[in-house]
C-alpha positions in Angstrom: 21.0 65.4 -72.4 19.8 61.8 -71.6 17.0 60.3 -72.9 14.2 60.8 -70.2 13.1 57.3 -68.9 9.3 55.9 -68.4 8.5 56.2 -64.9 5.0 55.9 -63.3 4.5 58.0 -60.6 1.6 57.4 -58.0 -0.2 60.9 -56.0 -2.1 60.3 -52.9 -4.3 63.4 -52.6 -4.6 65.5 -49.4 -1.8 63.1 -48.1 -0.9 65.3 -44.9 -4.5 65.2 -44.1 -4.8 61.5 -43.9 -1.9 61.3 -42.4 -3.6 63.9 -39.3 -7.1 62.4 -39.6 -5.9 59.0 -39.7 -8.7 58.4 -42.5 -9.4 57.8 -46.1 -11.3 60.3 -48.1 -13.4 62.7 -48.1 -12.3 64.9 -45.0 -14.4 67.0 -42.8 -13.0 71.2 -43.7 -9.6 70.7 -42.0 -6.2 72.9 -42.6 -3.0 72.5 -41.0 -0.8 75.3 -40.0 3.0 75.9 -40.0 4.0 79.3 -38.3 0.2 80.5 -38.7 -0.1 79.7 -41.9 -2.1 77.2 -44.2 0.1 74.7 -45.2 -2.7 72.1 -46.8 -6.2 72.2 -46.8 -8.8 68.9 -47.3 -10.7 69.8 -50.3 -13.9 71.0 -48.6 -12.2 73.2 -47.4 -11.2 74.5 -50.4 -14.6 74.3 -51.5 -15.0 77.5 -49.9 -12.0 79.4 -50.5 -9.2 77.9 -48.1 -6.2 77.7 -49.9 -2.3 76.8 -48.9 -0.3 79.8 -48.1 -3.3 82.1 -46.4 -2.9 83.4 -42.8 -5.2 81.4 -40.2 -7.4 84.6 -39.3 -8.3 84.8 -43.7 -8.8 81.5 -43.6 -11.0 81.3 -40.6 -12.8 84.1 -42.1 -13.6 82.2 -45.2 -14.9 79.2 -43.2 -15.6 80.2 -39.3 -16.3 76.1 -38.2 -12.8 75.2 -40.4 -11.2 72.6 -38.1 -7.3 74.1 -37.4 -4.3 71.5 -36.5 -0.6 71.6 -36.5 1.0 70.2 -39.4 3.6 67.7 -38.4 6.3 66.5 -41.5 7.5 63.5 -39.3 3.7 62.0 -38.9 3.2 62.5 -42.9 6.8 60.4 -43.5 5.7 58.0 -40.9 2.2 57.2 -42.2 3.5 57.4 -46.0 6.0 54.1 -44.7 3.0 51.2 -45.0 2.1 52.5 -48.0 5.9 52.2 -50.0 5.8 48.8 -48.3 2.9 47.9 -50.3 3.4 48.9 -53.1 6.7 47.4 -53.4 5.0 44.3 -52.6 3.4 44.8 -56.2 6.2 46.5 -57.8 9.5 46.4 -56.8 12.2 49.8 -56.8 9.6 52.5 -55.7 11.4 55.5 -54.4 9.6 58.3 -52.5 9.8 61.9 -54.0 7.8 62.9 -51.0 5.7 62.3 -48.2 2.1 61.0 -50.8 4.0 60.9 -53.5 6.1 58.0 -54.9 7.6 57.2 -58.2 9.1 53.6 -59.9 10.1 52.8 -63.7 7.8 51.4 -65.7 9.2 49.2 -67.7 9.0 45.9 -65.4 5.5 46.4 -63.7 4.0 47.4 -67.4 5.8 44.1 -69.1 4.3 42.2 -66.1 0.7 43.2 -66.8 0.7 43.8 -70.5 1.3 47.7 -70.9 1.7 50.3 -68.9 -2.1 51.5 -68.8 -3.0 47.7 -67.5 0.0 48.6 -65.0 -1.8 51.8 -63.4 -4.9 50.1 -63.3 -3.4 47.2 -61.1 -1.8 49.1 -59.2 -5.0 51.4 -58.5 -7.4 48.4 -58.4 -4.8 46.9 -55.4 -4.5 50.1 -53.7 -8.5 51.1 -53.7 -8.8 46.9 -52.1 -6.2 48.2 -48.8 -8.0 51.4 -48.4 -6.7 54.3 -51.0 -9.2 54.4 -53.6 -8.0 58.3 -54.0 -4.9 57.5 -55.7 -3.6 58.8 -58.8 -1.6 57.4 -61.3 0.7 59.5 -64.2 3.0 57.2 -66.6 5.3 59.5 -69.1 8.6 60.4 -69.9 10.6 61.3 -66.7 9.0 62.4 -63.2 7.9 65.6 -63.6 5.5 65.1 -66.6 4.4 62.4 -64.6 3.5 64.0 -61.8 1.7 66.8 -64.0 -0.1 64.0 -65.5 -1.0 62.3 -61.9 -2.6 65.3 -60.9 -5.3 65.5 -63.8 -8.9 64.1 -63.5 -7.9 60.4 -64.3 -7.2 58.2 -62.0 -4.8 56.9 -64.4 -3.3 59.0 -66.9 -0.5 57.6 -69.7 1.3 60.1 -71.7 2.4 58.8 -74.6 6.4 58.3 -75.2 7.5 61.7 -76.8 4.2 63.2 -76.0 5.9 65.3 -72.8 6.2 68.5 -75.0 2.8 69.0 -75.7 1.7 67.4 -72.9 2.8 70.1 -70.9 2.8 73.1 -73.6 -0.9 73.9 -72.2 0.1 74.6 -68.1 0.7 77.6 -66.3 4.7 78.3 -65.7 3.5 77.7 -62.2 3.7 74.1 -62.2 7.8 74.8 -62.0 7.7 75.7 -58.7 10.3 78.2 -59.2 8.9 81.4 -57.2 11.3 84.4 -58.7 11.5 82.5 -62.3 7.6 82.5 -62.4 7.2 85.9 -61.3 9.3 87.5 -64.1 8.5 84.7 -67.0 4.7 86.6 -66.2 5.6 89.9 -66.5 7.5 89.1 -69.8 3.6 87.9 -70.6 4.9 84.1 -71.1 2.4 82.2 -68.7 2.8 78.6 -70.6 5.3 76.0 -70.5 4.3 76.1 -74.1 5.2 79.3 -74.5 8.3 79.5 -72.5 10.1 76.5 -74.3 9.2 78.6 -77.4 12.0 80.8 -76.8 15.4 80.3 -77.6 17.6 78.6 -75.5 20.5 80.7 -76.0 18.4 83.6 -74.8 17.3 81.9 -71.7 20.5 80.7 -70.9 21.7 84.0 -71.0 18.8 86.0 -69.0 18.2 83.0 -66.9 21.3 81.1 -66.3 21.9 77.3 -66.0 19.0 76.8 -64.0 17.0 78.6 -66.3 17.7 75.9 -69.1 17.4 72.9 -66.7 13.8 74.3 -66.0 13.0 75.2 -69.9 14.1 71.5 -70.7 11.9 70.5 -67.9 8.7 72.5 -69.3 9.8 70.4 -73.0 9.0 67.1 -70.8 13.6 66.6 -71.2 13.2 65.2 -67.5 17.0 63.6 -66.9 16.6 63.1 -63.5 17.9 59.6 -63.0 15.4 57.4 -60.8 17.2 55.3 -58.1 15.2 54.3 -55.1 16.4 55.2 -52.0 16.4 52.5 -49.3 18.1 53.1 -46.2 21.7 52.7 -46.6 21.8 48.9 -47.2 25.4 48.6 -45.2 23.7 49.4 -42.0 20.3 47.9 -42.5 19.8 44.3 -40.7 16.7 41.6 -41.3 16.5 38.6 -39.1 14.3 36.0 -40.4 12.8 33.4 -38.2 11.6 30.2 -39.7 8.7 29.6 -37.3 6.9 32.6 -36.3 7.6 33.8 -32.6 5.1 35.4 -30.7 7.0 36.3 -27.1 8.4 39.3 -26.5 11.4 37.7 -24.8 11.8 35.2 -27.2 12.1 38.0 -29.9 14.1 40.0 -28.2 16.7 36.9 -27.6 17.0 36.3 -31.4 17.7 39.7 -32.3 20.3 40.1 -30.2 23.1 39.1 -32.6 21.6 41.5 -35.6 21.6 44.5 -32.7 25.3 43.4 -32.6 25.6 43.7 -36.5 24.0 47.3 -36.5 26.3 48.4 -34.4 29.4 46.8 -35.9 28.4 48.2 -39.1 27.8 51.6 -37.7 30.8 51.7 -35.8 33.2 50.8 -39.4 31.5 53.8 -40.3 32.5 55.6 -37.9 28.7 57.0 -36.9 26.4 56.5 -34.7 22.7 56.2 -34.8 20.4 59.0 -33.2 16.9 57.6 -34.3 16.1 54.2 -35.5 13.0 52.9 -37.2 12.0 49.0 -36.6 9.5 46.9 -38.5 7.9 44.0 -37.4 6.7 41.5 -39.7 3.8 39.2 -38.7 3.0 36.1 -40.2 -0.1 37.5 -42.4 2.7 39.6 -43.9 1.7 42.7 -42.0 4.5 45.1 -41.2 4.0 47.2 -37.6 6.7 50.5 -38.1 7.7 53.0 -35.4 10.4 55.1 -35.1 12.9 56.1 -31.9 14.5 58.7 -31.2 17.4 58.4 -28.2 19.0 61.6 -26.1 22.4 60.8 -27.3 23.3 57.5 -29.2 21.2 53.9 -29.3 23.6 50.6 -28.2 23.0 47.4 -29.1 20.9 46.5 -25.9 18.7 49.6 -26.8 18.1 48.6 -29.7 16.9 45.1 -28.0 15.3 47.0 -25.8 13.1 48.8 -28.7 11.9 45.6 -30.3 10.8 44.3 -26.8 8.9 47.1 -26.1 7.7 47.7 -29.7 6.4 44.2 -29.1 4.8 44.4 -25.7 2.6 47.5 -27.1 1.5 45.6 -29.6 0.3 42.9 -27.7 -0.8 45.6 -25.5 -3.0 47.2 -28.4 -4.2 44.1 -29.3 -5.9 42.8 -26.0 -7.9 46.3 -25.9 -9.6 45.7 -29.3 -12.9 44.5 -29.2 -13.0 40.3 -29.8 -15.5 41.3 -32.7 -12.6 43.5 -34.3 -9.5 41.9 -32.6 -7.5 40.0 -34.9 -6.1 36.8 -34.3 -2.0 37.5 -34.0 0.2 34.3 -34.5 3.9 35.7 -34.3 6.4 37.3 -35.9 8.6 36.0 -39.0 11.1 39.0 -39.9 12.6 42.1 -37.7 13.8 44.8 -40.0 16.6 47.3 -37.5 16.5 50.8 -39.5 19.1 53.4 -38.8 17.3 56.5 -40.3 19.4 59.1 -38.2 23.0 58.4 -37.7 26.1 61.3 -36.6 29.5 61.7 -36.9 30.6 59.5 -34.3 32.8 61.8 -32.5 30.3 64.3 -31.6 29.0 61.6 -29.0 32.3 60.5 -27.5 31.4 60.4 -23.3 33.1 63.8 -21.3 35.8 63.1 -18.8 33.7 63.4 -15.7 30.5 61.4 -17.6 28.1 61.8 -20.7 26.1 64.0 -19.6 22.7 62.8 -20.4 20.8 60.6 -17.9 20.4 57.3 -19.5 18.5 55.4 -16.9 16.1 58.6 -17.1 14.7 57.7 -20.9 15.3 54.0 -20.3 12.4 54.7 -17.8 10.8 56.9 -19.7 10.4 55.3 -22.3 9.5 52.3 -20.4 6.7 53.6 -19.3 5.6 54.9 -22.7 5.4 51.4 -24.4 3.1 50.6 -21.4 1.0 53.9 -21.5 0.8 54.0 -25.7 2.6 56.4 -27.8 0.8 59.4 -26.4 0.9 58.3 -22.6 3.6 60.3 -22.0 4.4 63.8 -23.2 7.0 66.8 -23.1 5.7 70.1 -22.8 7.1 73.1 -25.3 6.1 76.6 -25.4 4.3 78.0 -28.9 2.8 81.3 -29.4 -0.7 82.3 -28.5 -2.1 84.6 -26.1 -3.7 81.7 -23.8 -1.7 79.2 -21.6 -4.0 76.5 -23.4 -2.8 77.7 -26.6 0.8 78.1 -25.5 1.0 74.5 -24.8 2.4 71.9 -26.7 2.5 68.2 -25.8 4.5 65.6 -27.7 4.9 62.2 -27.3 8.1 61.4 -25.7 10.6 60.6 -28.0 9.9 63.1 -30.6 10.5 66.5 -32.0 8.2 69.0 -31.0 6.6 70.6 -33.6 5.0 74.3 -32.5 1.9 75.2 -34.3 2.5 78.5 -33.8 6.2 80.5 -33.8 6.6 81.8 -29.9 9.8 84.2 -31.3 6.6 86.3 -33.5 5.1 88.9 -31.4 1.9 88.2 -29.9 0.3 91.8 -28.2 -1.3 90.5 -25.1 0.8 87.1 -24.2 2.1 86.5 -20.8 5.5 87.3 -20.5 8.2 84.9 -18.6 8.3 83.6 -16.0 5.3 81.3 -17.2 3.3 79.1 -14.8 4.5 75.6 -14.9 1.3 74.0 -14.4 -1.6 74.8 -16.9 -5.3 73.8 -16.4 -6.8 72.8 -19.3 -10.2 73.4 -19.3 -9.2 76.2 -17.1 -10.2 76.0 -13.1 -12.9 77.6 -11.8 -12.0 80.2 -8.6 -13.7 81.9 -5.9 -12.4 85.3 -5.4 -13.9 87.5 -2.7 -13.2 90.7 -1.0 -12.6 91.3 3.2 -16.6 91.2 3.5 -17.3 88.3 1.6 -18.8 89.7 -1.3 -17.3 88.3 -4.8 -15.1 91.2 -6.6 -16.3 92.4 -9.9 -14.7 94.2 -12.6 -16.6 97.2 -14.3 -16.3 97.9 -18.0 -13.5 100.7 -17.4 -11.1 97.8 -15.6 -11.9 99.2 -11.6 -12.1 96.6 -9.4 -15.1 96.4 -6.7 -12.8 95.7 -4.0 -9.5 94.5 -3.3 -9.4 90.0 -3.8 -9.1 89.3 -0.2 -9.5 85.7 -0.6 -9.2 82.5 -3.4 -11.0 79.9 -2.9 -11.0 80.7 1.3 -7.3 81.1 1.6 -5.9 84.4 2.2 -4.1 86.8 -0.4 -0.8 88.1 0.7 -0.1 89.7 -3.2 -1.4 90.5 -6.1 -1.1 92.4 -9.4 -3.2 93.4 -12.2 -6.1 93.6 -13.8 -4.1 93.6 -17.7 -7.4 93.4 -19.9 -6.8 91.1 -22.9 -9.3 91.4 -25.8 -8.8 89.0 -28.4 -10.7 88.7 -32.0 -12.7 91.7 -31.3 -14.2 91.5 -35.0 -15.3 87.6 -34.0 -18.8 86.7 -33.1 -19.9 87.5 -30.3 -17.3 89.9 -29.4 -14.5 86.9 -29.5 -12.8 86.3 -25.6 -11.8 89.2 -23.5 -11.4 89.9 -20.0 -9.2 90.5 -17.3 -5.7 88.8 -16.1 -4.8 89.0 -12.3 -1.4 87.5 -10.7 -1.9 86.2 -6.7 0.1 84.6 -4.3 -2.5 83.4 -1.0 -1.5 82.6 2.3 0.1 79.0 1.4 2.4 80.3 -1.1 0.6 79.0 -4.2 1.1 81.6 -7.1 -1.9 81.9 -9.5 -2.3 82.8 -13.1 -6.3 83.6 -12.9 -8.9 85.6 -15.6 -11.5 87.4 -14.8 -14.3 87.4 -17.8 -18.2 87.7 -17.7 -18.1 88.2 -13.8 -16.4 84.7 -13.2 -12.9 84.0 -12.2 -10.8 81.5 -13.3 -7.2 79.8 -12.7 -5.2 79.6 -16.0 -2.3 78.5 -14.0 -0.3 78.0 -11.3 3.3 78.9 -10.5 5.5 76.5 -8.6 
């Protein structure tokens, strides 16, 4: 086995939280969910028994004014991007392991400064200046006891070289990650890394397997893994450089016309095609400005012209709106970095014989509109699950993958079954709902209506269904919500979605 190399590998805590909150430590009692489910926590949120893994209903039950959002991967990638642009200003060849979590060899940056602990400390002291005084910093022998050793109480922590072993010989198997190894290591009664590289490796390889070696080397601090950054593939990368710093739109747009070209020629030898590129914008205070696109079907070169122009013009945009006191002054841009991060087997996007299918000019004006409107100003709707059309509801950004906080294929007793409305009022709409003699209808507490809904709002009813009560979080405070859904359809063919709760009605959507 190879001689494990000195890495140091820097941990940003709570990284998918800062890259939600859009803040540097500490954060309010946040958790974001995955398929209902705790994902990551801030820590005062753990501070009172939130932990990764629970079930939102235990984890609201541990803390009831814990603040609930959906985790997205692609936001945590994205926001991690500045920061490996950083720090390779100050060390050269970091590779990510993970979104908030980034390793690089040791070697050059710990000769630079005098030894490796001097190293951390730059690197911590540089960090803490641009706003990330939370990082931690493990140096040791291969990535994994470095990690281990990122994760203790020091903000920097060297292991000595050979010191892995019994480094590590004091934590819980758990730190493996291995789920089904863990499980049976403890009920063998070995809950060490100590005491599992104890036992002989013959006898692990032969109750464990391969990859029950590979992880017992791991636990002796053997870490082989060979550390290469990862760059985007450098044959389809392309930088222009501009000797005096260009602050038009057009004019920007103009130059990079002819590394658009060479994207695409390089793309095209390959015989791909690129489904989502990411381009960086380099100012002349050395600030980089990143955002990724994503296109229906395949960028072209004037697409990806298009991108930096518009990339641009909401930057400028963004700019203009920020207070003068807080504005800063924005001279023009030096470099244009064109990212494919997403690229397909070129075939699969060859046009049909009677078209392509996908309506360019449609996202061309789309997305047009977006670099106008910000990133948020315009949205696709998806579906999630829930029980309430607010909940159901999903907007994204256009351009991006939706990510549901909740899965709509797990049943959910008490949702509205399709056809759903296609307009959703959020807050919902207050209604007036009366009977033939002008008197309001009322529900009683057995479901019985008082009369017949005769009129919304002072247009006729022609049809109607219901009531279907809903009672949700019974065991809440306060009862949780619980009412009364009703379908109508009044005299001008408009098809509502209303509830009925506490002796008010009100629209939670409308049909079209």
């Amino acid at each position: 086995m190879n001689e494990p190399l000195r890495v140091l590998v820097l941990w940003f805590p709570d990284w998918p939280l800062r890259a939600a909150l859009g803040g540097a430590l500490p954060h309010p009692p946040t958790a974001l969910l995955h398929a209902n489910t705790v994902v990551a926590c801030s820590a005062s949120a753990r501070e009172h028994g939130v932990r990764a893994g629970q079930r939102r209903r235990e984890a609201q039950g541990r803390l009831s004014s814990l603040q609930v959002l959906p985790h997205d991967p692609a936001k945590d990638e994205r926001a991690f991007v500045p920061v490996l642009q950083l720090i390779e200003e100050h060390a050269p060849g970091v590779a990510p392991l993970r979104p908030g979590l980034a390793v690089l060899r040791s070697r050059g940056i710990a000769r630079y400064h005098g030894g490796e602990a001097e190293a951390a400390a730059a690197l911590v002291s540089v960090l803490a200046e641009t706003g990330f005084p939370e990082v931690r910093i493990g140096v040791a022998d291969g990535p994994f006891t470095a990690e281990i050793a990122a994760r203790g109480p020091q903000r920097c922590t060297v292991v000595p070289a050979g010191g892995a072993r019994d480094f590590l010989a004091p934590y819980p198997v758990q730190v493996l990650r291995d789920e089904q190894l863990t499980a049976l290591l403890m009920r063998l009664g070995i809950r060490t890394l100590g005491e599992f590289t104890a036992l002989p490796v013959a006898d692990v390889r032969d109750r464990f397997g391969e990859r029950g070696t590979r992880l017992q080397a791991l636990a002796a601090g053997a870490d082989s893994r060979p550390l290469t950054p990862r760059p985007p593939d450098p044959e389809l990368v392309r930088t222009v450089e501009f000797e005096t710093p260009l602050s038009g739109a057009d004019q920007v747009a103009f130059a990079v016309r002819q590394t658009a070209d060479a994207v695409m020629l390089a793309l095209g030898e390959a015989s791909v095609v690129c489904t989502e590129v990411r381009i960086d914008l380099t100012d002349d205070d050395g600030e980089v400005f990143s955002r990724p696109w994503l296109h229906p079907s395949c960028f072209d070169a004037a697409d990806l012209v298009d991108r930096v122009r518009w990339q641009l013009e909401a930057l400028a945009a963004q700019n203009a709106k920020e207070p003068v006191d807080e504005a800063r002054a924005f001279g023009g841009i030096i470099a244009v970095r064109i990212v494919p991060v997403a690229v397909d087997d070129a075939a699969h996007h060859q046009p049909g014989l009677f078209g392509s299918g996908t309506d360019e000019r449609l996202h061309h004006a789309v997305s047009r509109v977006q670099t106008m409107l910000g990133h948020e100003g315009v949205v696709t709707a998806a579906v999630a699950g829930g029980r309430w059309l607010a909940d159901r509801q999903v907007l994204t950004p256009w351009g991006e993958r939706p990510v549901a906080p909740r899965d709509p294929s797990s049943p959910w007793p008490g949702s509205l079954p399709d056809p759903l409305p296609a307009e959703v009022f959020r807050p919902p709409r207050p209604l007036g709902v009366t009977d033939g003699a002008g008197e309001a209808v009322r529900i009683d507490d057995r479901g019985l209506l008082s009369a017949d809904p005769a009129f919304v709002d002072g247009a006729a009813v022609h049809a109607w269904a219901g009531p279907w009560p809903v009672n949700e979080r019974r065991w809440a405070a306060g009862g949780g919500k619980r009412g009364h859904r009703f379908q109508v359809v009044d005299e001008k063919d408009r098809a509502w979605l209303m509830f009925c709760t506490g002796g008010r009605w009100w629209a939670e959507g409308r049909y079209r």
